[in-house]
N, C-alpha and C positions, 0 to 999 in steps of 0.2 A: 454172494452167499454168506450165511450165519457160518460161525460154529461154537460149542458152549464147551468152555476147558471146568471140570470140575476135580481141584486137590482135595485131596483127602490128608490133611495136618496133622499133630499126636496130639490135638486137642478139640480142633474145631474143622469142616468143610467150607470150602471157599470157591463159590460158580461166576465165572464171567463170561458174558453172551461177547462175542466179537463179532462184529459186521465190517467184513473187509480189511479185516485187522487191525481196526479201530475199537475201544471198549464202547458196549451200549448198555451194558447193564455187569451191576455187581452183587453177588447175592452172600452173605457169611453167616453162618450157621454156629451161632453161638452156642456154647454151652447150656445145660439147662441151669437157669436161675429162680431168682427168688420174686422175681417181675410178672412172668407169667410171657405168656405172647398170643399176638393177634389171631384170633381163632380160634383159642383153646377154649372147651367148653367146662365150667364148672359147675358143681352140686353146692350151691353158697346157702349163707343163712342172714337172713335181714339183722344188722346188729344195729342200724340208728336210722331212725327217717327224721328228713329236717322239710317241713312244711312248708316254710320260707321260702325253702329253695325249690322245691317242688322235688327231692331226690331221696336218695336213699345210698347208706352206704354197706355193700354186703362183704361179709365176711367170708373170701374162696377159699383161705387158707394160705395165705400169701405174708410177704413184713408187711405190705399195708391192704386196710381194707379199696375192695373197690366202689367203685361210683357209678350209681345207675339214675339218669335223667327218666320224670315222667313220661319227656318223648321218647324214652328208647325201652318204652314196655309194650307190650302186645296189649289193645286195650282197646278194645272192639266196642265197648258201649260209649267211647268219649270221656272217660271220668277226666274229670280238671283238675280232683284232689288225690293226691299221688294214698293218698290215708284209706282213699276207700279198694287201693291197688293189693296195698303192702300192710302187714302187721308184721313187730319188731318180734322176731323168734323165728316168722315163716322159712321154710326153707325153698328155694328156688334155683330153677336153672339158667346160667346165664352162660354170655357169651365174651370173650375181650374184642373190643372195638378199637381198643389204645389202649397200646403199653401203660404200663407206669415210668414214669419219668421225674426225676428228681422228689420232692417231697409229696407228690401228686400218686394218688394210685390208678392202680386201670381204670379204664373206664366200661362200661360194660354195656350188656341189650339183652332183653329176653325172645326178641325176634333172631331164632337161633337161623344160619344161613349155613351149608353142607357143601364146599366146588366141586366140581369132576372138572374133566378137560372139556365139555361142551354144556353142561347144565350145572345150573345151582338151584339144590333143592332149597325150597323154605318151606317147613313143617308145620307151620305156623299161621298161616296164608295160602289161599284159593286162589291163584291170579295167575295167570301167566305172562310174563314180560319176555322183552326181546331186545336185543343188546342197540345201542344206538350207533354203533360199528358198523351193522347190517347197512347197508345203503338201497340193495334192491328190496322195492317194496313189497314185490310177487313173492319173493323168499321170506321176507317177515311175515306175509300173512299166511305161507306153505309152513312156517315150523309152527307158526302162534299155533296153528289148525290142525298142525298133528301131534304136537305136543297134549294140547286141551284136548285130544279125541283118545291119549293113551294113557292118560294121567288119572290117578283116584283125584276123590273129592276132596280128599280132607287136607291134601300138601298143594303147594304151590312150586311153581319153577320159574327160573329165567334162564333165558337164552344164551347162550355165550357167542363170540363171531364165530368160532370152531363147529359150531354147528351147522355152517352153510354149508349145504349139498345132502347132510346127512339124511337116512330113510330110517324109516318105522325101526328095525332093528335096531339098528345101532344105538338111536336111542331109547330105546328100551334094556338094551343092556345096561346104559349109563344107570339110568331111572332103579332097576333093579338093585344097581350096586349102593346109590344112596341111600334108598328103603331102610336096604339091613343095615347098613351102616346107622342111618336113624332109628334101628329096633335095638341094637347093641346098646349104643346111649341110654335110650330111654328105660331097659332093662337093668344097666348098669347104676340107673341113678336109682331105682328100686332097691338095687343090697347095699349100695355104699353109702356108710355115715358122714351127713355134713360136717366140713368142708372138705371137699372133695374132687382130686381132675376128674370127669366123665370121659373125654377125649383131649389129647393134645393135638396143636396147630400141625400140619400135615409137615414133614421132613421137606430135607431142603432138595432130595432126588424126587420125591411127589410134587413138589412145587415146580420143579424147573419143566419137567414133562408135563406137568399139567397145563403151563401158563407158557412157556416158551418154546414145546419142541413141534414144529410144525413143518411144511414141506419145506418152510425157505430156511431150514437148519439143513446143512450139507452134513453135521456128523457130531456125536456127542464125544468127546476122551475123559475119562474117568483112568485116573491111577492107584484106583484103590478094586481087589479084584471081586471083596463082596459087594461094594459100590456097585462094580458091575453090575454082577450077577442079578442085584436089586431093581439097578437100572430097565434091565432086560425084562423083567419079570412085570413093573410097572408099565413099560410101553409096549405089553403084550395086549393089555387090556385099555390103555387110550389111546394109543397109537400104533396099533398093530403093523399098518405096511410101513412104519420108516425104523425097528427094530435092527435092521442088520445096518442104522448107520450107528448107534453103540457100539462104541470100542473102547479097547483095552490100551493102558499103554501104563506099566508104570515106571517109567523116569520120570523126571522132575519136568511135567509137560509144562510149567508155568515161564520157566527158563528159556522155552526156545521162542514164545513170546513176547519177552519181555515183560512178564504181565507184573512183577512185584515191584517195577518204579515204576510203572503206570498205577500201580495202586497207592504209594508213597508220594506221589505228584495229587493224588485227591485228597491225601487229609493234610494239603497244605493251606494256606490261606489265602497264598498270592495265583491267580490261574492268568499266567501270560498269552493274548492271543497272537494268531500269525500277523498283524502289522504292527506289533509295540506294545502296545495299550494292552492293559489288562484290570481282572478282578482282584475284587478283595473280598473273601466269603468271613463275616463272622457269626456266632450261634450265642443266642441265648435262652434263656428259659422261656421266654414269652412269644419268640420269633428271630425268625434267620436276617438277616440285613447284608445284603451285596452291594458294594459299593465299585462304579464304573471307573476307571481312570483312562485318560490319553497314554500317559508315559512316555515312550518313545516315539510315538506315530505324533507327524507333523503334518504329514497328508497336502491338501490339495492351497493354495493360495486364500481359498471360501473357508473361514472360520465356520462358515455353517453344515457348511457340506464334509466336511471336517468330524464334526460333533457327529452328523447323524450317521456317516458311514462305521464309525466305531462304536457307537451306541446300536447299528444293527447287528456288526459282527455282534457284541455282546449278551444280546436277546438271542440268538441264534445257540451261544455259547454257554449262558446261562439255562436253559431249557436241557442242555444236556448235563450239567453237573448236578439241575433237581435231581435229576435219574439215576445218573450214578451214583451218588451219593446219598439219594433217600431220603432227601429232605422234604418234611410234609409241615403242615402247620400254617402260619402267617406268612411268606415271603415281603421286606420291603428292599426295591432296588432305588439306588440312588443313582439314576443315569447323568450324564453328564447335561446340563441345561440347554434344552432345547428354545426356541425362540418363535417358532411357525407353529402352530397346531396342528398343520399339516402331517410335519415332521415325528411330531407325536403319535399322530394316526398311525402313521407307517412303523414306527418303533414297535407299538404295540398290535399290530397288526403279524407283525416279525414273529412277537412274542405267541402268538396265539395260534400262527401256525406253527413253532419248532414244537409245542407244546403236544400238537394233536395228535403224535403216534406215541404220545405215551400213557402207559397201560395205567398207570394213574391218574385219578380227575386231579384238573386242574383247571382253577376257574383266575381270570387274568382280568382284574378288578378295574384295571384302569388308572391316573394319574389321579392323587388328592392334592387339596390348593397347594401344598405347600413343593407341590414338585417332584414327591417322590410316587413309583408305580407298587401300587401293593398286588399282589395276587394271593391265592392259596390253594393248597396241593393237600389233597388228603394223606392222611396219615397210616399206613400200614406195617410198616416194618419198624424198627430202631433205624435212626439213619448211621451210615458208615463211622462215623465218627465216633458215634456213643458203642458200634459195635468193636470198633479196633484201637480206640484209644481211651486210657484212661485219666482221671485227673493228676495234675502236674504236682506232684507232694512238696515242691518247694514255692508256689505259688497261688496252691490252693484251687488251680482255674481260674484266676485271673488272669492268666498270660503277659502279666506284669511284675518286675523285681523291683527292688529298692535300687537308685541310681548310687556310683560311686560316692555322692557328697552325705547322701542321707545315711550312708555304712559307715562311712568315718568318723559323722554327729555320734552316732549311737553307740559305735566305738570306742571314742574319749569317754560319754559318759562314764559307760561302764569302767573304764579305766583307773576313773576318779572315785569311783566307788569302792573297788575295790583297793585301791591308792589307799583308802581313808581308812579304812577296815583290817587292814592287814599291816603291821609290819616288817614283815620280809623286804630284804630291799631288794631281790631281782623279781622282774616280767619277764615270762617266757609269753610268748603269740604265737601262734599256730593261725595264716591264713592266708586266702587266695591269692596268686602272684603279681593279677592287675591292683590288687587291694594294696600290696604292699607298694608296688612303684608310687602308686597315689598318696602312700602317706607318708613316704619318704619327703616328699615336697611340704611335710608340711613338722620335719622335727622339732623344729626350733620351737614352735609353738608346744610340743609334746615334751620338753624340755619344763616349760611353765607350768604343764599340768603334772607332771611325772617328779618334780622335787625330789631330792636324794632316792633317788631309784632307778635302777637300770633295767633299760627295756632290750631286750633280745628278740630278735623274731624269725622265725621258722618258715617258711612258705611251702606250701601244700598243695601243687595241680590239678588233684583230686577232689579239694575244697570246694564246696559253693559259694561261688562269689558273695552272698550274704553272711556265710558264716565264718566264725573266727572261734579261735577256743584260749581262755586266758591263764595264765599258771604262777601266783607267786611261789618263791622257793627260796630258801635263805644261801645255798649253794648250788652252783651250777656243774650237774654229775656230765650230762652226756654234748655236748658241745661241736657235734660233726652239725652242719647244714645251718647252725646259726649265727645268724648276722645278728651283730649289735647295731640298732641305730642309736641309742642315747644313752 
């Protein structure tokens, strides 16, 4: 059985789904930023159309403007020229599709789309779809048919899997609750001046009851008591009979799971699995790249059978850190070289099931000449990493320093510069304790560059091993903690 621990932080909410007290999912509820997020619907204003590209960039009131594709407009007559869609000034309703991420803005649709826990309306669209989750076929054609028999003309719906079993009622309550919720919107973009939110992306207590709380949840804990009260209030009306497994608890329920090094082990880089062999996840602008390693696993005598038992654990393993971690976009995995095509089959085959209970598409592209498997996972949230970490202020995000030889080059330099410019005859240095052992190895030559002047140096635990602070002075006042080397 499930069950979904939700903290409530002094700044931010943080849900994880547990199956068996194993993590399956992580959901962090960031603050409200200047990004915008998936869902949110705005009152924007057309500020540039580029023809070239066939797009348009509008203006929601965000740091950057967003981006809306010709395909991702409601455009019932086929126009091919985004120009006969959009005029520069129009004001329009759109949707976020995708965040903004680094120099890129959202991206957006005017094909607005509304969840509940069993339906999603489109406003936009007459049709009715049915979830590809559904598997019995009597049941897709019993909701396509009662769905299409209770719906007006003018919106559209889709199915969700949550809707199996359901009757006329029930979904009609759902339907009901959309409507107004689409008359609110649309009423609200009539008095508010572009740029403008209409609606923001549904909370993170609407999300988790909407998309995760079902019978095979044993019981929600919330340690926040309006949280609760929220909670309860929410699965009055999606989930009416499983309301009394909401509870209350506020101690530090994260604690008796261990749930914050299990979260601490995801925004690592290395993921070890249970025979040696492990991942290396790294992130960049344009796509994620995981790289397979052996490690410690020596496995069986068969160099082959070898490769492909640790390249299955890894698809197996890999499927579930997309998930936890929320990584959507390009995927390339670098598995360890396989030799049979057979083998291949099966890796990928691995892949394509661990993939299929999760709630995000994910399409598993297959092997390109050069050996590596791409896949892609669509994009809905920020993934964990861009939600709980920020860039490294002494590295910039690159996740690389200057080695001890290149701090020493750049070190003397400046020594000699300031040597030539000043003279005072003592060097005070203020700098990191590994920095110093390392340059002690090298006085004699700092002897040559340092000509009648004496160098003192200070060492600082607290320093970054990049940085150092240099001080000529013609007397020396305070003299506790310094070593002369020359």
């Amino acid at each position: 059985m499930k069950e979904i621990l939700i903290d409530s932080g002094l700044v931010s909410k943080t849900a994880v789904v547990l199956n068996n007290g194993e993590l399956e999912d992580v959901f962090v509820e960031h603050p409200a930023s200047s990004s915008g997020t998936v869902g949110s619907i705005y009152k924007g204003i057309v500020d540039n159309i580029v023809p070239g590209m066939q797009s348009a960039f509008i203006n929601i009131g965000l740091d950057k403007n967003a981006f809306l594709f010709l395909d991702d407009i409601v455009n019932e007559n086929k126009e091919t020229d985004i120009r006969k869609l959009l005029k520069k000034g129009q004001e329009i309703i759109v949707q976020i599709t995708k965040e903004a991420h680094g120099v890129k803005g959202a991206r957006v649709t005017t094909a607005i789309t509304l969840p509940c826990h069993s339906l999603v309306l489109m406003p936009c669209y007459d049709y009715v779809g049915v979830s590809k989750k559904i598997e019995d076929e009597q049941e897709k054609e019993r909701l396509k048919n009662l769905v299409s028999s209770i719906k007006n003309k003018e919106h559209g719906y889709i199915i969700r899997t949550d809707a199996q079993g359901l009757e006329e009622d029930a979904l009609k309550k759902e339907m009901n609750y959309l409507l107004e919720r689409w008359n609110y919107i649309q009423n609200d973009a009539k008095t508010k001046n572009a740029p403008s939110i209409l609606s923001g992306e549904d909370n993170l207590l609407t999300t988790i009851l909407r998309d995760y709380f079902d019978d095979s949840v044993k019981k929600i804990i919330l340690n926040n008591e309006n949280d609760y009260e929220e909670a309860k209030n929410i699965a009055s009306f999606m989930t009416p009979l499983l309301t009394d497994r909401i509870l209350y608890n506020d101690g530090d329920i994260f604690a008796l799971k261990g749930i914050e090094s299990k979260l601490k082990k995801l925004l690592g880089r290395h993921i070890w699995l249970d025979n040696g062999a492990y991942l290396v996840i790294d992130y960049t602008e344009a796509l994620t790249v995981i790289d397979v390693n052996t490690g410690k696993f020596t496995g069986d005598n068969d160099l082959q059978k070898t490769i492909l038992k640790t390249n299955i654990m890894a698809a197996k393993e890999i499927a579930k850190q997309l998930r936890l971690r929320a990584i959507g976009g390009i995927i390339i995995i670098d598995f360890i070289d396989m030799e049979s095509e057979d083998d291949r089959k099966e890796v990928l085959l691995t892949l394509e099931n661990a993939t299929q209970n999760d709630k995000i598409k994910t399409n598993v592209l297959g092997f390109v000449p050069l050996g590596l498997c791409q896949l892609t996972r669509k994009k809905t949230r920020l993934g964990l990493s861009s939600v709980m970490q920020m860039t490294c202020p002494y590295c910039d995000g690159d996740g690389r320093i200057y080695n001890v030889n290149s701090i020493l080059n750049n070190l003397s330099n400046e020594l000699k510069r300031i040597k030539d410019n000043n003279i005072a005859p003592n060097i005070i240095l203020r700098l990191n304790p590994y920095v110093l052992t390392q340059l002690k190895k090298h006085s004699t030559k700092l002897k040559d560059i340092l000509t009648d002047k004496h160098l003192f140096v200070r060492e600082d635990a607290q320093m970054h091993i990049e940085d150092y602070n240099i001080s000529m002075v013609n007397d020396i006042v305070d003299q506790e903690g310094l070593i002369k080397l020359i």
